[in-house]
C-alpha positions as CSV (number, residue, x, y, z in Angstrom):
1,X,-6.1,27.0,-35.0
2,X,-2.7,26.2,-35.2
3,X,-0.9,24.1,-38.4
4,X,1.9,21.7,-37.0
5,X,4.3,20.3,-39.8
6,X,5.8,16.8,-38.4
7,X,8.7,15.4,-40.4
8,X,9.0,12.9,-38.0
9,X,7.7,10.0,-35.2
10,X,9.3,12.0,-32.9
11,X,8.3,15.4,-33.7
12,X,4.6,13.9,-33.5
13,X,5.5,12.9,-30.1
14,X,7.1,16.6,-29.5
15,X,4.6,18.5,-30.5
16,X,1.7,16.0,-28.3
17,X,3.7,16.6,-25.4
18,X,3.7,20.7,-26.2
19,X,0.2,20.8,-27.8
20,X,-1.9,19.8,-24.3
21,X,-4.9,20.5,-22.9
22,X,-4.7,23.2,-20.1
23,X,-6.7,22.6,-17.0
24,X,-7.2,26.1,-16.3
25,X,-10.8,26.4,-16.9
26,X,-11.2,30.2,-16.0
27,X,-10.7,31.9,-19.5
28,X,-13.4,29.3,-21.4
29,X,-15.9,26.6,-20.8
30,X,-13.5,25.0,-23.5
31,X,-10.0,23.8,-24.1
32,X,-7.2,26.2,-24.2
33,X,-4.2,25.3,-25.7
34,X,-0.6,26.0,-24.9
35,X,2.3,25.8,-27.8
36,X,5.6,25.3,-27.5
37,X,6.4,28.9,-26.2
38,X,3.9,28.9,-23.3
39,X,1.5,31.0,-25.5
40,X,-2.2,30.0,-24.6
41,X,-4.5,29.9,-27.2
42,X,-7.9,30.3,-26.4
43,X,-10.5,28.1,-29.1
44,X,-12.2,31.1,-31.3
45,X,-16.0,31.6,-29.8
46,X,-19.0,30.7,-31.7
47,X,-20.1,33.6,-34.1
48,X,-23.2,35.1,-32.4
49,X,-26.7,34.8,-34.1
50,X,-27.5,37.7,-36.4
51,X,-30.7,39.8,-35.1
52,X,-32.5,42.1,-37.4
53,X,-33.0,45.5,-36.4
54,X,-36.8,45.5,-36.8
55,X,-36.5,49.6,-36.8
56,X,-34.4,48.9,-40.1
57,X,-36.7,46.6,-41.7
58,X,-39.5,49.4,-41.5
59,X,-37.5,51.8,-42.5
60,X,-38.1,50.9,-46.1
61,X,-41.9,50.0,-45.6
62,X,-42.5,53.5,-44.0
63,X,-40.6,55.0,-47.3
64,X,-42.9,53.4,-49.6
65,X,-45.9,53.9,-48.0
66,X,-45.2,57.7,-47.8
67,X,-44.4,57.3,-51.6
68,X,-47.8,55.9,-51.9
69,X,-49.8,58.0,-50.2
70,X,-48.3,60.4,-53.0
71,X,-50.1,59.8,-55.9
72,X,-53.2,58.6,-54.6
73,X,-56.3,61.1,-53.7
74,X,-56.9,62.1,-49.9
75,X,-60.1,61.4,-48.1
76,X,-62.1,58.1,-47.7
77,X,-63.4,56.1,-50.9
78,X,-66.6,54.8,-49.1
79,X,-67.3,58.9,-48.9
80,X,-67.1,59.0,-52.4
81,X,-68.3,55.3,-53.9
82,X,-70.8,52.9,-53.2
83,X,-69.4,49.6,-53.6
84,X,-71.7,46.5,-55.0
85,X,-71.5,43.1,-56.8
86,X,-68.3,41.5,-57.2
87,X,-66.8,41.4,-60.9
88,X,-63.8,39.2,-60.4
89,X,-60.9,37.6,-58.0
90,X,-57.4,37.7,-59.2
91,X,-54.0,37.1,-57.7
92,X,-53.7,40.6,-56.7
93,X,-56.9,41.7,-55.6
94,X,-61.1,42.0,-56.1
95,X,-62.5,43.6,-58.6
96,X,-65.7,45.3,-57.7
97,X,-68.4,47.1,-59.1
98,X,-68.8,50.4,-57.9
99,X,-70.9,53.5,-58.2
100,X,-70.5,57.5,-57.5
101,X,-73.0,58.6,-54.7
102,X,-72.6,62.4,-56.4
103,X,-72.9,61.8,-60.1
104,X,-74.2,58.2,-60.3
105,X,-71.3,57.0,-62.7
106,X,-70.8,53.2,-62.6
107,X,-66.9,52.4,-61.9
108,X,-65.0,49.6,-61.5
109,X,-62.9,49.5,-57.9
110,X,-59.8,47.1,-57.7
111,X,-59.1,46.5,-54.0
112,X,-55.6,45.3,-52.9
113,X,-55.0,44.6,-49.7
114,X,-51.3,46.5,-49.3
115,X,-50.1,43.2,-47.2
116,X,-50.5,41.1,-50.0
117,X,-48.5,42.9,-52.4
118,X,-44.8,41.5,-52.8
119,X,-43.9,45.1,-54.7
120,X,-44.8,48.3,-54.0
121,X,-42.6,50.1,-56.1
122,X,-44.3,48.7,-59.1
123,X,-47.7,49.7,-57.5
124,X,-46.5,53.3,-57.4
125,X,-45.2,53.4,-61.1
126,X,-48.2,51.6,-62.2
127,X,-50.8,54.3,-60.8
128,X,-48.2,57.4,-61.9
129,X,-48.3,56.0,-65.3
130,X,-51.9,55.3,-65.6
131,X,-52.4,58.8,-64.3
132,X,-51.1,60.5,-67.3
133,X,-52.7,58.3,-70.1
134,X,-55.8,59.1,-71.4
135,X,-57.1,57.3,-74.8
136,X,-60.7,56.5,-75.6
137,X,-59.4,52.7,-76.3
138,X,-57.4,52.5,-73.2
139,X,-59.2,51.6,-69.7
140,X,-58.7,55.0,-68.1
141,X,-57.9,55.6,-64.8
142,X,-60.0,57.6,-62.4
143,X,-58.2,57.9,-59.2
144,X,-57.3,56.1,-55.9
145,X,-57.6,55.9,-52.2
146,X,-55.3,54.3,-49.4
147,X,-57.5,53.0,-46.4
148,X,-55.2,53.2,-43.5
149,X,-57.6,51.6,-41.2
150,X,-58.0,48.3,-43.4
151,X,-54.5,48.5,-45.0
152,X,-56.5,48.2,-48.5
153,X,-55.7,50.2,-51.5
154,X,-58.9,50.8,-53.9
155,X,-58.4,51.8,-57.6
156,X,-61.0,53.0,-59.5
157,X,-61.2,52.7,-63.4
158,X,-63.7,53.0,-65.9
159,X,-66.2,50.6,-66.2
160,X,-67.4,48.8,-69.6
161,X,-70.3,47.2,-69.5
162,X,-69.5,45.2,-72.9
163,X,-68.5,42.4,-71.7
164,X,-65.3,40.0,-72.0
165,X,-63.6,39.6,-75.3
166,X,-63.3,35.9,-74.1
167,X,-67.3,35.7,-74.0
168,X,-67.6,37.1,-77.3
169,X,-65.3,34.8,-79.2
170,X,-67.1,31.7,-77.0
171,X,-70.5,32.9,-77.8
172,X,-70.2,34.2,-81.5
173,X,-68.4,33.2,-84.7
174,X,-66.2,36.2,-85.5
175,X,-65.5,37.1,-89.4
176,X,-62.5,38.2,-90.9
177,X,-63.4,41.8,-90.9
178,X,-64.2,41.8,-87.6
179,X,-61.5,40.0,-86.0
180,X,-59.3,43.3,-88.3
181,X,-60.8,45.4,-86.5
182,X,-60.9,43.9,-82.9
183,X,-57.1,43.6,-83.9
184,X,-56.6,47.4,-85.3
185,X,-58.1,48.9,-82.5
186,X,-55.8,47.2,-80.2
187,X,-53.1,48.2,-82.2
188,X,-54.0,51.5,-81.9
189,X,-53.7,51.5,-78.1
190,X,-50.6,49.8,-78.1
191,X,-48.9,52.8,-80.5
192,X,-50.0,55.3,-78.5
193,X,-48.2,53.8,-75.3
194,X,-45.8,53.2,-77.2
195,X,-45.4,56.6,-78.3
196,X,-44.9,57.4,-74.9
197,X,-42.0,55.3,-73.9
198,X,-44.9,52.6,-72.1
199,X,-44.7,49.2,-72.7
200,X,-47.4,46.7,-71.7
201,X,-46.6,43.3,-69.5
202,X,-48.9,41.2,-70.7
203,X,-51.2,41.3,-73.7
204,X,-53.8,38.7,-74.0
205,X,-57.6,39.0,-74.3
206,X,-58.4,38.2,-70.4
207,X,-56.0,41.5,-69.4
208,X,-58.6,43.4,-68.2
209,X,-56.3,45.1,-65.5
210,X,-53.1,44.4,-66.2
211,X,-50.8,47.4,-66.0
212,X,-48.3,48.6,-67.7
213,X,-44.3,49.8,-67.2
214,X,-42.8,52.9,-68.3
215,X,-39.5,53.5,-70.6
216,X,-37.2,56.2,-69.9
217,X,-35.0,57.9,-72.2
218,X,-32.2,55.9,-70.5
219,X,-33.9,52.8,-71.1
């Protein structure tokens, strides 16, 4: 684009005379224009459409899922677990109830199907922490299992057949001393994460698998 400064009626004419279409057609489709040197100036093309790479875009995916694959244990789940009644829905996944066909212990499986989840990286941190935690009032972590086939991650906790704290506080009147020492247990948990640099997301008595995030020394 060129920037004419007219002072004048005349000028304006001037520079309308100068500033004319050409009719040569064979440079552009569009107008070129010719100052008053003779310079032509051809009109600036259209930017071109940006096209992801798709090889780029799994670049990243392929990263992740390698990461993945890390800290979960090889093999097929269905070798290893039954799988029966459904226990719950959430956002994230079905929880299910499970069982081990060698020592008959009754699990809970979370499955996740892997296209569903917005974060990976958070998945990966989530089982490396639960990996090394172990504390009789924490949910423990068992292991987990990627299946390729159906693009389904399974994790398998502990099971506790006690119930929901929700239930019991619908179904019961809890005293004082009780409600301390619903309360001091939970306290309990919560110092021993904390005494190792994890913090939990979400506390409330429905957080039956929410995870938690760890705290380096940086942090």
């Amino acid at each position: 684009m060129r920037l004419f400064i007219l002072n004048s009626k005349e000028e304006v004419k001037k520079n309308n005379q100068l500033a004319t279409p050409s009719t040569d057609k064979t440079n552009s489709p569009d107008h070129v224009y010719v100052d008053r040197n003779g310079a032509r100036t051809p009109p600036v093309p259209p930017p071109k459409p940006s096209v992801s790479d798709p090889n780029k875009q799994a670049v990243p995916l392929l990263r992740k899922r390698i990461q993945l694959e890390s800290v979960v244990t090889p093999g097929n789940p269905r070798d290893v677990y039954s799988v029966e009644s459904e226990l719950g829905t959430g956002a994230s996944g079905t929880v299910r109830l499970g069982r081990n066909k060698r020592t008959g212990q009754i699990v809970a499986i979370k499955v996740m199907k892997l296209d569903k989840q917005p974060n990976r990286d958070l998945i990966i941190s989530e089982i490396a922490v639960m990996k090394r935690i172990r504390h009789e009032n924490i949910v423990n972590y068992l292991e987990s299992y990627i299946l390729k086939n159906e693009n389904q991650l399974w994790v398998i906790m502990e099971y506790l057949d006690g119930g929901a704290l929700t239930d019991v506080v619908t179904e019961t009147v809890m005293s004082t001393d009780v409600i301390a020492a619903v309360v001091r247990e939970c306290v309990k948990a919560l110092v021993f994460l904390h005494d190792q640099n994890i913090i939990h997301r979400l506390i409330k008595k429905l957080s039956k698998w929410q995870f938690s995030s760890y705290l380096s020394s940086a942090s």
